[in-house]
MDAnalysis code that builds the backbone (N, CA, C; Angstrom):
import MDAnalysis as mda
import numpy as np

u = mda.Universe.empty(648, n_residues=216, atom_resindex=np.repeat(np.arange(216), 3), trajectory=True)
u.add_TopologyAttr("name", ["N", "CA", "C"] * 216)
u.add_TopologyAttr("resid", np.arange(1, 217))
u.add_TopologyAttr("resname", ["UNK", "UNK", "UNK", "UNK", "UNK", "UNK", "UNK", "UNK", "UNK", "UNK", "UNK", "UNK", "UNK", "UNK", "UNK", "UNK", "UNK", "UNK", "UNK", "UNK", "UNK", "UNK", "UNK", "UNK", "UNK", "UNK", "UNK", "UNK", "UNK", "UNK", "UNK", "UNK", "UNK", "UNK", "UNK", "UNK", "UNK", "UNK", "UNK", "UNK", "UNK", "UNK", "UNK", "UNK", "UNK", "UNK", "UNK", "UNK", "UNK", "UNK", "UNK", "UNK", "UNK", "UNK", "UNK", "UNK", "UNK", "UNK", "UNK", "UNK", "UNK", "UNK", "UNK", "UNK", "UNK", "UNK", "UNK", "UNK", "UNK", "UNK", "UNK", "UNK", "UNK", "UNK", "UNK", "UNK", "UNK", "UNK", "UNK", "UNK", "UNK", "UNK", "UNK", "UNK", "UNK", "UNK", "UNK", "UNK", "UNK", "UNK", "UNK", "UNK", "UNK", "UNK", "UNK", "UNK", "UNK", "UNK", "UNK", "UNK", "UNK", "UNK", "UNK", "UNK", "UNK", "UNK", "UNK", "UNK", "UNK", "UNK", "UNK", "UNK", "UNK", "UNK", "UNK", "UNK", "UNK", "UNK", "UNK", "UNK", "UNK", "UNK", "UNK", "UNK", "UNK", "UNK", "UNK", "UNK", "UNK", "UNK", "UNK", "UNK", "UNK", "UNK", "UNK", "UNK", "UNK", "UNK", "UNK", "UNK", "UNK", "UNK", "UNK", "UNK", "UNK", "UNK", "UNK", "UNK", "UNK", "UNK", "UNK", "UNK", "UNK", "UNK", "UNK", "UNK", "UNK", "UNK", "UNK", "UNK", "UNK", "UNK", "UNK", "UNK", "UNK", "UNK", "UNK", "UNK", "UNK", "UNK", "UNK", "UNK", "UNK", "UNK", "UNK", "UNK", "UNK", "UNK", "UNK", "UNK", "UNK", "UNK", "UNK", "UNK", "UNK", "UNK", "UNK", "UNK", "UNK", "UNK", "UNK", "UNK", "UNK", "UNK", "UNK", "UNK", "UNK", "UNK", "UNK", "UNK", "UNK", "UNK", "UNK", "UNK", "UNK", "UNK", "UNK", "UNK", "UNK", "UNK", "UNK", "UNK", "UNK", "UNK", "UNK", "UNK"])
u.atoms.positions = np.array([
    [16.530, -5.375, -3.481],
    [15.632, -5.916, -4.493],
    [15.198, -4.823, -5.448],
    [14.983, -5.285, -6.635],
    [14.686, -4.534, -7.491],
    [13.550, -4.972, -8.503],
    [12.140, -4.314, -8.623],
    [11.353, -4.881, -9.822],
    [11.639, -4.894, -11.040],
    [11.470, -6.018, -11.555],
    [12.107, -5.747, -13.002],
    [11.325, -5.941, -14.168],
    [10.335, -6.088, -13.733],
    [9.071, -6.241, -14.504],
    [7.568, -6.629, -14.084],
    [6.480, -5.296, -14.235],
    [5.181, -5.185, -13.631],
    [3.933, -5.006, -14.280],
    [3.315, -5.880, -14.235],
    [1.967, -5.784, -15.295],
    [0.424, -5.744, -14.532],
    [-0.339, -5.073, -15.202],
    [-1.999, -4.984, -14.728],
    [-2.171, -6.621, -14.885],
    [-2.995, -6.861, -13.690],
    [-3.785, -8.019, -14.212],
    [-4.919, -8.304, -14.279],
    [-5.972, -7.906, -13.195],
    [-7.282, -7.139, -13.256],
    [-7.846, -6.500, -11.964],
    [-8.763, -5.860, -12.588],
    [-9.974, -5.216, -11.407],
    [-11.083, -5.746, -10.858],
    [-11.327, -6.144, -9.875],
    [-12.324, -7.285, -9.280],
    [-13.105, -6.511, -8.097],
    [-14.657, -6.318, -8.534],
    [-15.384, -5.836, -7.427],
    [-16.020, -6.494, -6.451],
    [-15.675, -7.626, -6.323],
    [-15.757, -8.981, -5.612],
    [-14.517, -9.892, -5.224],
    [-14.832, -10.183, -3.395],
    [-12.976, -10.792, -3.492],
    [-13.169, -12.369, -4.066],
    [-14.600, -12.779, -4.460],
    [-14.574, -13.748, -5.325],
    [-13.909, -13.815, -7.068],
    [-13.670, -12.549, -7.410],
    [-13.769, -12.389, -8.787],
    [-11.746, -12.204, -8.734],
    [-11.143, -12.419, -7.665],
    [-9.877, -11.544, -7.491],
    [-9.015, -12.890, -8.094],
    [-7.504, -12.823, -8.817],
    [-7.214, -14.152, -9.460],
    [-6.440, -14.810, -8.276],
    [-6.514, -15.833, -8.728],
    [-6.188, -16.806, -7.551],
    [-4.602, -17.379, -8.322],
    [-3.587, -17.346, -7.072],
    [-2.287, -17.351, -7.783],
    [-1.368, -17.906, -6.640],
    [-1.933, -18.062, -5.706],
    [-0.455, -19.106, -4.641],
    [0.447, -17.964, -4.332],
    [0.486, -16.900, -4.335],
    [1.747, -15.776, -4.069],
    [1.479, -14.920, -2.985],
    [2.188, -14.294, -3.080],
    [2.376, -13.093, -1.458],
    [1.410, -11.747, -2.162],
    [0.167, -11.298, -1.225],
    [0.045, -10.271, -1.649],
    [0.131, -9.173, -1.060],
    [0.683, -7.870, -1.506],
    [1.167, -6.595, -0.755],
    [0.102, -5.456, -1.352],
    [-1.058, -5.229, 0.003],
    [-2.091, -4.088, -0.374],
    [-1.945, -3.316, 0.392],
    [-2.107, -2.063, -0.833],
    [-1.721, -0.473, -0.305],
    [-3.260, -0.014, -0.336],
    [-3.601, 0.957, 1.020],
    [-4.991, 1.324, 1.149],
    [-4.641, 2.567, 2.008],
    [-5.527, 3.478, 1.765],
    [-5.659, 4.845, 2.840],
    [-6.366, 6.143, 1.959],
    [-6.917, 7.074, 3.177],
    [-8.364, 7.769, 2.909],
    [-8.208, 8.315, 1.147],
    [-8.960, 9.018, 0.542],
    [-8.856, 9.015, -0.775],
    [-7.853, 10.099, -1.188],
    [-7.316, 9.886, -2.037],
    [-6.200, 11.298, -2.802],
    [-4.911, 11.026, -1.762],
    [-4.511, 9.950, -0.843],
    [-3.712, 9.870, -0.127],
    [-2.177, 9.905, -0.405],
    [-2.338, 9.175, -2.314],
    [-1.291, 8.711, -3.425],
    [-1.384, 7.182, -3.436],
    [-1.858, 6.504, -3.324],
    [-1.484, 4.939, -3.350],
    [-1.187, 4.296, -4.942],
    [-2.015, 5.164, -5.515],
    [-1.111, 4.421, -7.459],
    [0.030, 5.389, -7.576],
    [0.261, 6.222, -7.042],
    [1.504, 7.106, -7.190],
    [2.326, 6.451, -6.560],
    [2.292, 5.882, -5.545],
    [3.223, 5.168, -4.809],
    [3.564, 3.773, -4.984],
    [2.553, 3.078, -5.955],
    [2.932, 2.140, -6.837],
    [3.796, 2.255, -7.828],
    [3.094, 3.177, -8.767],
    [3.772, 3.720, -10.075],
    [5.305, 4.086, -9.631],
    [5.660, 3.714, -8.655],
    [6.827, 4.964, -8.355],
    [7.487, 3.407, -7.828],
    [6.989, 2.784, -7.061],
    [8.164, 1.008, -6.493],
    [8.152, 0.418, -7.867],
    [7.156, 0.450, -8.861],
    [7.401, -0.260, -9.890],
    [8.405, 0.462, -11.113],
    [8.335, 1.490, -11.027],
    [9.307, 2.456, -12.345],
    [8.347, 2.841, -13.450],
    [7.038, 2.111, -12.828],
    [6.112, 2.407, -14.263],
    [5.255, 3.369, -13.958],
    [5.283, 4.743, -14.476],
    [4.146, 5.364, -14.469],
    [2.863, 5.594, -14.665],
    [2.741, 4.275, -15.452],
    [1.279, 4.383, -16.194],
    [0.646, 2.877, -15.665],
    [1.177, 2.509, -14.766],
    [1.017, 1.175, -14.095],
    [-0.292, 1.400, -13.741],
    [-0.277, 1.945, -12.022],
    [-1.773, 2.095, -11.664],
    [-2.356, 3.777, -12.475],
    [-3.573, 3.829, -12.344],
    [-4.112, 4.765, -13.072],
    [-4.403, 5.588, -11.602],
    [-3.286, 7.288, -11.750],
    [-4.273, 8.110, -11.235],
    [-4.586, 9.096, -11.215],
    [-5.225, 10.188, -10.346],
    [-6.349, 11.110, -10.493],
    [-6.623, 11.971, -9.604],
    [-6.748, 13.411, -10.380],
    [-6.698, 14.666, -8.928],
    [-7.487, 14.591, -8.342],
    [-8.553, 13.279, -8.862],
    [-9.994, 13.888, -8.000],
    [-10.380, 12.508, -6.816],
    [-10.443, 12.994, -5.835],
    [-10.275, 12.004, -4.728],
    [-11.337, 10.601, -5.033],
    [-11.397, 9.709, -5.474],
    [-12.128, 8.300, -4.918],
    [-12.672, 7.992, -5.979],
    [-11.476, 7.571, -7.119],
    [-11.686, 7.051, -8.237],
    [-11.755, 5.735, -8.474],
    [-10.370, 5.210, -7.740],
    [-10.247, 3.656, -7.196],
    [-11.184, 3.050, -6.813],
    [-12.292, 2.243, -7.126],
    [-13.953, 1.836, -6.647],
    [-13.501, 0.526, -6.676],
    [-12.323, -0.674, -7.420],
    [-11.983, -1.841, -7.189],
    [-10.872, -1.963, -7.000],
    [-10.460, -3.724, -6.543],
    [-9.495, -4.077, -6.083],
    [-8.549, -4.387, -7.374],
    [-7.569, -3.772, -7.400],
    [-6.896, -3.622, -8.620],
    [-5.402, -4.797, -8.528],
    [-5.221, -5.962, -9.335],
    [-4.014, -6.599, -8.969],
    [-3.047, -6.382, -9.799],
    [-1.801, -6.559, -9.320],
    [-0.261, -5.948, -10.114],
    [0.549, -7.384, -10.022],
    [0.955, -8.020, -11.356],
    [2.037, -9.045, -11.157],
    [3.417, -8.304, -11.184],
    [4.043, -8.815, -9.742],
    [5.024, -8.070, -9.750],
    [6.100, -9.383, -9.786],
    [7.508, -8.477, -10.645],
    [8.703, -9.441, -10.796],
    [9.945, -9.201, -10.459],
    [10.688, -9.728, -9.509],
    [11.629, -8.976, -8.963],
    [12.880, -9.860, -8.802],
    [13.855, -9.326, -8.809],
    [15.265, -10.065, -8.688],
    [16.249, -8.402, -7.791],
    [17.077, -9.550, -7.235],
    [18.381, -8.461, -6.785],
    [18.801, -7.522, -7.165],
    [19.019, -6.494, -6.151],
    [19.249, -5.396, -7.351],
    [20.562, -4.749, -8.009],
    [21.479, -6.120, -7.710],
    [22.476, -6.230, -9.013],
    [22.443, -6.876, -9.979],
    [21.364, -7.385, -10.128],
    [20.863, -8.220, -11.478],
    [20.117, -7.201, -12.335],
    [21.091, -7.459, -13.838],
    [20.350, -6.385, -14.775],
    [19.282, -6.294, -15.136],
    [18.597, -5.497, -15.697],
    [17.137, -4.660, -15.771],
    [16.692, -5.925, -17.057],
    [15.435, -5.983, -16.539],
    [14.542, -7.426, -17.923],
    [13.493, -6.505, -18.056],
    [12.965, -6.648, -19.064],
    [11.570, -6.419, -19.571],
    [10.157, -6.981, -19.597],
    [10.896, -8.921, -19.697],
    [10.204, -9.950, -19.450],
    [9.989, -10.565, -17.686],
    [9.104, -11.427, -17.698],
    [9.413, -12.491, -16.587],
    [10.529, -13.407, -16.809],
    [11.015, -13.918, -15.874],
    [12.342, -14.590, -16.189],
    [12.333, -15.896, -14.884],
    [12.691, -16.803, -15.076],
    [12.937, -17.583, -14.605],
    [13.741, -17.579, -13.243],
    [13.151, -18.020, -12.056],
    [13.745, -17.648, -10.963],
    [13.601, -15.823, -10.238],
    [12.861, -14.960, -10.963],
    [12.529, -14.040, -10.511],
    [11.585, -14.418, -8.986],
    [11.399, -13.449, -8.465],
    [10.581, -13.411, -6.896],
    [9.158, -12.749, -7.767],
    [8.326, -13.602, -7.528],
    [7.222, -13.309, -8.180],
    [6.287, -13.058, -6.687],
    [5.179, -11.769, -6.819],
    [4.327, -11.397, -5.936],
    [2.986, -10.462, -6.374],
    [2.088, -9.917, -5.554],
    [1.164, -9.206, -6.288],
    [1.516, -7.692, -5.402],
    [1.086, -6.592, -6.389],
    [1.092, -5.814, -5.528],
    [-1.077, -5.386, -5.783],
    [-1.261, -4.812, -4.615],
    [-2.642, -4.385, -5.334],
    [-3.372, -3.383, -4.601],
    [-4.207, -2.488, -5.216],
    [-4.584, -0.800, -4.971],
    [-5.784, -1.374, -4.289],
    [-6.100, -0.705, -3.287],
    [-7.487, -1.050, -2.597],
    [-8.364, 0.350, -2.581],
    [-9.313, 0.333, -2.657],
    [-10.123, 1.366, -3.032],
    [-9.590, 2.584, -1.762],
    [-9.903, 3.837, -2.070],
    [-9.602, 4.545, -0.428],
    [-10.522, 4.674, 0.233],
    [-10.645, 4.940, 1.150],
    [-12.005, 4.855, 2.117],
    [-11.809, 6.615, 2.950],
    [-13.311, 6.625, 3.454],
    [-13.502, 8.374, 3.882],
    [-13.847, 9.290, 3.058],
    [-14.375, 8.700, 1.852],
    [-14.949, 9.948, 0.786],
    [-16.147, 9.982, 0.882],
    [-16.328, 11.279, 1.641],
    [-17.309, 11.432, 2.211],
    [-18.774, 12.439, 0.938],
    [-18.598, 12.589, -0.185],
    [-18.960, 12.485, -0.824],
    [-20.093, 11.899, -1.610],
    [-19.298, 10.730, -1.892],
    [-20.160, 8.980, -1.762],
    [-21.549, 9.173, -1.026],
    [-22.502, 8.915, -1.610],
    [-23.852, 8.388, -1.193],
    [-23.334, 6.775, 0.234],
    [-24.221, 7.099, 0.992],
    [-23.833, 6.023, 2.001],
    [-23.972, 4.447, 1.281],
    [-25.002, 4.376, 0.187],
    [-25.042, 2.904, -0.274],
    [-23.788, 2.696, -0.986],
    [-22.986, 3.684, -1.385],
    [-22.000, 3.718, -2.503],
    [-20.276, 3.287, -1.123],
    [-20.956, 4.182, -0.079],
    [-19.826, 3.869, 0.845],
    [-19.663, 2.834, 1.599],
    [-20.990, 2.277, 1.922],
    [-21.172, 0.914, 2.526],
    [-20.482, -0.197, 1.555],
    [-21.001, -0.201, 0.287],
    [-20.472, -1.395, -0.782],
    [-18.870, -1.462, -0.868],
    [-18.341, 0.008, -0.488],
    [-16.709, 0.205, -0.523],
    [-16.396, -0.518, 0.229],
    [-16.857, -0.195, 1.809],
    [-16.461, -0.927, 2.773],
    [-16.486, -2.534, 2.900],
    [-17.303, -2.714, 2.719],
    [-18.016, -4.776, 2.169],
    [-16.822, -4.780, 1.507],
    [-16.302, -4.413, 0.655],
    [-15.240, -4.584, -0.482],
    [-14.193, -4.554, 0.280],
    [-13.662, -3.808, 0.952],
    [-12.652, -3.696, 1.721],
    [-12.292, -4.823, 2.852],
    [-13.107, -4.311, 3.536],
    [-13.237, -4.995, 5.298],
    [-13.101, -6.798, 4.276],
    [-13.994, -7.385, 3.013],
    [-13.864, -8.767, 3.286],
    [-12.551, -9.197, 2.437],
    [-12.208, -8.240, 1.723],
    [-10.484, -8.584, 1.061],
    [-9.702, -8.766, 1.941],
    [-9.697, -7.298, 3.032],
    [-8.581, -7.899, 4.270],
    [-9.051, -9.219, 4.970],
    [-10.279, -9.167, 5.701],
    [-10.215, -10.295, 6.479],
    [-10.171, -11.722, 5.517],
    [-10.389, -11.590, 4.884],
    [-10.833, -13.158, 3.885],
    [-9.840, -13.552, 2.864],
    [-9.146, -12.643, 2.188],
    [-7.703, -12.583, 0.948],
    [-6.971, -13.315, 2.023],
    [-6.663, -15.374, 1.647],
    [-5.407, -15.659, 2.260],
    [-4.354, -15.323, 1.771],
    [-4.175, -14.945, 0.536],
    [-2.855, -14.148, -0.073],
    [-1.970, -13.057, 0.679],
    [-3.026, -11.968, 1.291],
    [-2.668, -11.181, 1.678],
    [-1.464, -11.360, 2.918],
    [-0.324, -10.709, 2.595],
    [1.056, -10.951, 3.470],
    [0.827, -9.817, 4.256],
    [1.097, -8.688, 3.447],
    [1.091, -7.352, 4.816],
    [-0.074, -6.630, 3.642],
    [-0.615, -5.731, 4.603],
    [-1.240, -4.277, 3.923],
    [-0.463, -3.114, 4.798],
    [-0.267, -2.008, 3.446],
    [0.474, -0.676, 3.574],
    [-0.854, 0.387, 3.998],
    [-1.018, 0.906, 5.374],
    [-1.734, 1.684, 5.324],
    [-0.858, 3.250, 4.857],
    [-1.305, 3.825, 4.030],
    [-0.959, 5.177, 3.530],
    [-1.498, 6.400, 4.435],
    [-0.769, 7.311, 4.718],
    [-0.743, 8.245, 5.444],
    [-0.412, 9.561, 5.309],
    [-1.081, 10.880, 4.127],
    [-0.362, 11.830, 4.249],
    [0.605, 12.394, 5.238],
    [1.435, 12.879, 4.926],
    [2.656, 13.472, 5.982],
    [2.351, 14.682, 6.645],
    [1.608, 15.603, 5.643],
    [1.031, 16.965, 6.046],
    [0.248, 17.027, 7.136],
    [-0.565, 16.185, 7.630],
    [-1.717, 16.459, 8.054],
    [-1.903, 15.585, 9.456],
    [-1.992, 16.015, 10.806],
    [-1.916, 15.025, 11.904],
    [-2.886, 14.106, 12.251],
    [-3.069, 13.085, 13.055],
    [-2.889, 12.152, 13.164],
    [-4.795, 12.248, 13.025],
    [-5.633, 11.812, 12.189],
    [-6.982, 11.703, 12.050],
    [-7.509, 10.682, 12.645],
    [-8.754, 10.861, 13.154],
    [-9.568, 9.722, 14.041],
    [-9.674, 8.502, 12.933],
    [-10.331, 8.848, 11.628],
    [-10.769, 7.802, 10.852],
    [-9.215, 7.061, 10.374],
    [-8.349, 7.442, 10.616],
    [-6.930, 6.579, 10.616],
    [-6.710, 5.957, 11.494],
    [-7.203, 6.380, 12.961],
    [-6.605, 5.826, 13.873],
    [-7.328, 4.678, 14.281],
    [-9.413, 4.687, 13.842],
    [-9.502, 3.636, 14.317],
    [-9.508, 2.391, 13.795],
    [-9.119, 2.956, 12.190],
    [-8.765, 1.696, 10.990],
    [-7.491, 1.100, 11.457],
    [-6.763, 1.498, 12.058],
    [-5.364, 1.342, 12.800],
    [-6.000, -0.083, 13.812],
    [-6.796, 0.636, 14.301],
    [-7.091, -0.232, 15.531],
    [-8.145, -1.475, 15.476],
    [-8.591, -1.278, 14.073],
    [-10.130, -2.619, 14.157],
    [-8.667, -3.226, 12.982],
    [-7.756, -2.987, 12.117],
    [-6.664, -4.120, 11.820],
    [-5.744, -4.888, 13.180],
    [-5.684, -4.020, 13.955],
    [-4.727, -4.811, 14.537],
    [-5.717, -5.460, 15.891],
    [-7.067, -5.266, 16.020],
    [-8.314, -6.292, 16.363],
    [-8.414, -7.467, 15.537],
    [-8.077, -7.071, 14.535],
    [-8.471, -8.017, 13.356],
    [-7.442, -9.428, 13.124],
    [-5.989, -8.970, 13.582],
    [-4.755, -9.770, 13.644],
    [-4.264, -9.573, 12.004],
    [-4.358, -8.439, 11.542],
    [-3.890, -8.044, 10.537],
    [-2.465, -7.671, 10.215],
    [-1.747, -8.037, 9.653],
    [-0.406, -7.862, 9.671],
    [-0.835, -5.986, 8.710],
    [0.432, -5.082, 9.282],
    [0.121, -3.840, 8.936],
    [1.191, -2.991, 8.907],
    [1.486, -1.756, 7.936],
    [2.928, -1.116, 8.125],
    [2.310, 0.295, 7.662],
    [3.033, 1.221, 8.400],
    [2.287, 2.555, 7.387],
    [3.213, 2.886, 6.553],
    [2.662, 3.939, 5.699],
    [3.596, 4.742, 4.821],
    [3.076, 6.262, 5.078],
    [4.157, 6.931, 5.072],
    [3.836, 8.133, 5.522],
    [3.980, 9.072, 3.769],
    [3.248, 9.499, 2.796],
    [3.330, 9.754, 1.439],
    [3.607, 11.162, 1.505],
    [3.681, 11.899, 0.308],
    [4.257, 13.306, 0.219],
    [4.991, 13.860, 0.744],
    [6.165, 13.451, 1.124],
    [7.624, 13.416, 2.418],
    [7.905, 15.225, 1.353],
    [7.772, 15.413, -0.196],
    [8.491, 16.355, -0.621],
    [7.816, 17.384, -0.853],
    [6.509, 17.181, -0.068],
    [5.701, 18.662, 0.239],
    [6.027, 19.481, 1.475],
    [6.970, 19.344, 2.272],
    [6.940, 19.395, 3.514],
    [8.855, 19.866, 3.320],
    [9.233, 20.685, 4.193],
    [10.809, 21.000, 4.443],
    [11.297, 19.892, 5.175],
    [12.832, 19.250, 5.332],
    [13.115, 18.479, 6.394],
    [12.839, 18.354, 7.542],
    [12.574, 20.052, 8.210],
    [12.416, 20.224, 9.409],
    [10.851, 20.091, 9.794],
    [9.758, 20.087, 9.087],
    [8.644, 20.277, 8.976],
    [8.145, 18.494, 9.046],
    [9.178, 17.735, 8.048],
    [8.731, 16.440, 8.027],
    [9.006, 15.593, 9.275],
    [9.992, 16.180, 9.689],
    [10.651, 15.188, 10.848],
    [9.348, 15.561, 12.285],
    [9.477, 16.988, 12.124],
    [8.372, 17.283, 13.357],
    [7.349, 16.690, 13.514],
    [6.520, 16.383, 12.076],
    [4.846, 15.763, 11.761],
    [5.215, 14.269, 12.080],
    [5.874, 13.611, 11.869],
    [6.801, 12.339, 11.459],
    [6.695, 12.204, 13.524],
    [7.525, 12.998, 14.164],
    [7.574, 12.467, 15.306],
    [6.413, 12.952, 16.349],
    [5.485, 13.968, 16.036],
    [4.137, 13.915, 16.466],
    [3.313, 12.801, 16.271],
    [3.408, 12.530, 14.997],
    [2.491, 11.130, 14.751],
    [2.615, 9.749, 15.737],
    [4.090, 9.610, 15.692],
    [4.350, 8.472, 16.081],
    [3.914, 8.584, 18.392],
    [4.264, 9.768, 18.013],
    [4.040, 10.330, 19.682],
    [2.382, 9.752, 20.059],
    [1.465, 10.252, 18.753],
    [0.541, 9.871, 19.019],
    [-0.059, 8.513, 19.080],
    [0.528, 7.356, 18.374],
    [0.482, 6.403, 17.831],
    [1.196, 5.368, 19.052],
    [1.921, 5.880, 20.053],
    [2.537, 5.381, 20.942],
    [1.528, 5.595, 22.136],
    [0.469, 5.831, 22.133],
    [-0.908, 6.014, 22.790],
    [-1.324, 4.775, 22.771],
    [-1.050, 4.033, 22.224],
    [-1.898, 3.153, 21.623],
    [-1.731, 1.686, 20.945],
    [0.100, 2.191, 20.538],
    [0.615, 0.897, 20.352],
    [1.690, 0.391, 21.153],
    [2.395, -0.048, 21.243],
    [3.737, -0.942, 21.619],
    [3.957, -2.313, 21.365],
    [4.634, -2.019, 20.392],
    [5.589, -1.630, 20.026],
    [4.907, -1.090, 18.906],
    [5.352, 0.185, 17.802],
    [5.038, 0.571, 17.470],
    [4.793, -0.019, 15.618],
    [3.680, 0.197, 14.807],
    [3.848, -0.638, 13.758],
    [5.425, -0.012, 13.033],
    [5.509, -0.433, 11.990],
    [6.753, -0.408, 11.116],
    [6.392, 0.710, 10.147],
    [6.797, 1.711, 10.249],
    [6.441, 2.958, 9.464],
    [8.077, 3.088, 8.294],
    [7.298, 4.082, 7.458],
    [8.619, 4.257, 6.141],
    [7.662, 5.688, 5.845],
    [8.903, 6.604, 5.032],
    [8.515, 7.615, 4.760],
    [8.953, 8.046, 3.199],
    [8.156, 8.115, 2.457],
    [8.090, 8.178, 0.982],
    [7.733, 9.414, 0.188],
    [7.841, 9.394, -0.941],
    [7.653, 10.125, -1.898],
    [7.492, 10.107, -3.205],
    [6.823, 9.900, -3.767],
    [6.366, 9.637, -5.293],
    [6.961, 10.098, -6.463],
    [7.078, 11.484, -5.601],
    [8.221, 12.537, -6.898],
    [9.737, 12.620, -6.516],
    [9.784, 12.328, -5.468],
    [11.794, 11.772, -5.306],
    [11.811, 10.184, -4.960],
    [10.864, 9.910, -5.081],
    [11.653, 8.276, -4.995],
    [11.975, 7.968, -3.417],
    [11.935, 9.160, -2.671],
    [12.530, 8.878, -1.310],
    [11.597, 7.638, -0.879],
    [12.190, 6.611, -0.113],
    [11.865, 5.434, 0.858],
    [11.397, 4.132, -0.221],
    [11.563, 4.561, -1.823],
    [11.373, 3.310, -2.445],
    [12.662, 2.342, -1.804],
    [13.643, 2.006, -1.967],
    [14.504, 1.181, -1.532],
    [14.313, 0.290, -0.256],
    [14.289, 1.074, 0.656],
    [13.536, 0.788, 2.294],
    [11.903, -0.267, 1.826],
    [11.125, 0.434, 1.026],
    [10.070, -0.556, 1.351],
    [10.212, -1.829, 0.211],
    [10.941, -2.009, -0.747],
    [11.081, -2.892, -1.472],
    [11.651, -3.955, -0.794],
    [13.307, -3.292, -0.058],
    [13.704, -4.764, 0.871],
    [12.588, -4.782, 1.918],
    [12.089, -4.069, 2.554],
    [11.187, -4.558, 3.505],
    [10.347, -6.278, 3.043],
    [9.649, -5.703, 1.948],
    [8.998, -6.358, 1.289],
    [9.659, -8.108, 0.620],
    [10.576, -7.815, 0.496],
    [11.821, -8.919, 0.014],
    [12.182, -9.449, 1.234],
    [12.185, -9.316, 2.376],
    [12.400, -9.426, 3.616],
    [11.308, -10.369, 4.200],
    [10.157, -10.307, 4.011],
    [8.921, -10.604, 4.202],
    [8.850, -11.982, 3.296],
    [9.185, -11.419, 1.871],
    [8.973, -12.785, 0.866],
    [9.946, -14.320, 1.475],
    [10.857, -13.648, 2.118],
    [12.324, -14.880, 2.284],
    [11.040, -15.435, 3.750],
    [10.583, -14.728, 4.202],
    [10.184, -15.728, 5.724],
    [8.845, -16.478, 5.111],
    [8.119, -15.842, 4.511],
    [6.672, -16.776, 3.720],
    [6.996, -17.830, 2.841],
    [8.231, -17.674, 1.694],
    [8.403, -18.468, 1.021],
    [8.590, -19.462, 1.059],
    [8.185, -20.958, 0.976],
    [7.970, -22.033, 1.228],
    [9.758, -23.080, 0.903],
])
C-alpha cells in the first residue's frame, strides 16, 4: 500500500470536538520528543504534514490526518480518487513531560486516557518508543493499563538511524527480553526511522492488513 494523498483536518481538545467520519483510526502516541509527526510526515511523504519541534511537548491536541491510499502499483494522485482506502491517521499529545504544571498534565491525560477508551474509530494505536534508550517504567505501565484496557496496540521502535546495526539489534532484543516479562505473546513491534524511511513499508501493509479485516 501506498498513500497517495494526505491532508490536515483538525485539532480537537475535546474527544467531543474530534470529526466524526465512519473510518478506521490509526493513533500514534509516546513520551514527548519520541518523533511521532516525524514518523507521520515520513508514512505520508509529506513533510510539512504534522508540525514538528525540538522542544519536547508541543503536541497539546488531538490532531486528525485524512489519509488516502491505493496499491502500491497504482500511480501517484494528488487528489482523492475514487475507490482509494480512505482512513485517519492522528498525533496524540505525548505524555511524561514532566515540565508541565500538574493541572496542565492532568488535562493531557483526561485528553488522552478518554480518546483511547471512548474514540470508536480507533482501530489500533502505535505506541512510539525511542530505540536508544531501555525499557522505561512510564512505558511499561502505559503498556500495561492498554492492554487492561482491551486496547488493541503495536509499538514502534523510532530513531533505528541513531544507533549502528549492531547497537540496534542489541537494544531491539533487550527490550523485547524485557517485554516478554510481561507479555505473551508478545505485542507486534516494527522498527523505523524518519530519516531513512526504514520500516515505512512494513507498517503501511500492516495497517492495510488491518483495513481488509475491519472493512465492512
Amino acid at each position: 500500500m501506498d498513500i497517495k494523498y494526505a491532508n490536515y483536518v483538525k485539532s480537537s481538545a475535546l474527544i467531543s470536538q474530534c470529526p466524526e467520519h465512519g473510518r478506521p483510526e490509526y493513533a500514534f502516541i509516546g513520551r514527548s520528543n519520541v518523533g511521532k509527526s516525524s514518523l507521520i510526515n515520513m508514512l505520508t511523504g509529506n513533510k510539512k504534514l504534522a508540525k514538528t519541534s525540538a522542544t519536547p511537548g508541543k503536541t497539546l491536541l488531538i490532531n486528525h490526518f485524512e489519509i488516502h491510499a491505493a496499491p502500491a502499483h497504482v500511480a501517484g494522485q494528488q487528489q482523492p480518487k475514487k475507490g482509494d482506502s480512505v482512513w485517519y491517521l492522528v498525533d496524540l499529545p505525548g505524555y511524561g513531560f514532566a515540565k508541565r504544571s500538574k493541572t496542565e498534565r492532568a488535562k493531557l491525560e483526561q485528553m488522552i486516557s478518554s480518546y483511547i477508551l471512548q474514540r470508536q474509530g480507533l482501530t489500533n494505536l502505535f505506541l512510539l518508543i525511542d530505540c536508544r534508550h531501555e525499557a522505561q517504567q512510564i512505558d511499561l505501565e502505559f503498556m500495561q493499563w492498554l492492554g487492561e484496557s482491551g486496547v488493541p496496540f503495536s509499538i514502534v521502535f523510532t530513531k533505528a538511524d541513531k544507533l549502528s546495526k549492531q547497537n540496534l539489534q542489541k537494544n531491539i532484543d533487550a527490550y523485547l527480553q524485557r517485554l516478554a516479562e510481561d507479555w505473551e505473546p508478545l505485542p507486534p513491534h516494527f522498527i523505523t526511522s524518519a530519516e531513512t524511511r526504514l520500516g515505512r513499508d512494513e507498517l503501511l501493509d500492516y495497517i492495510e492488513d488491518i483495513n481488509k479485516q475491519v472493512s465492512p
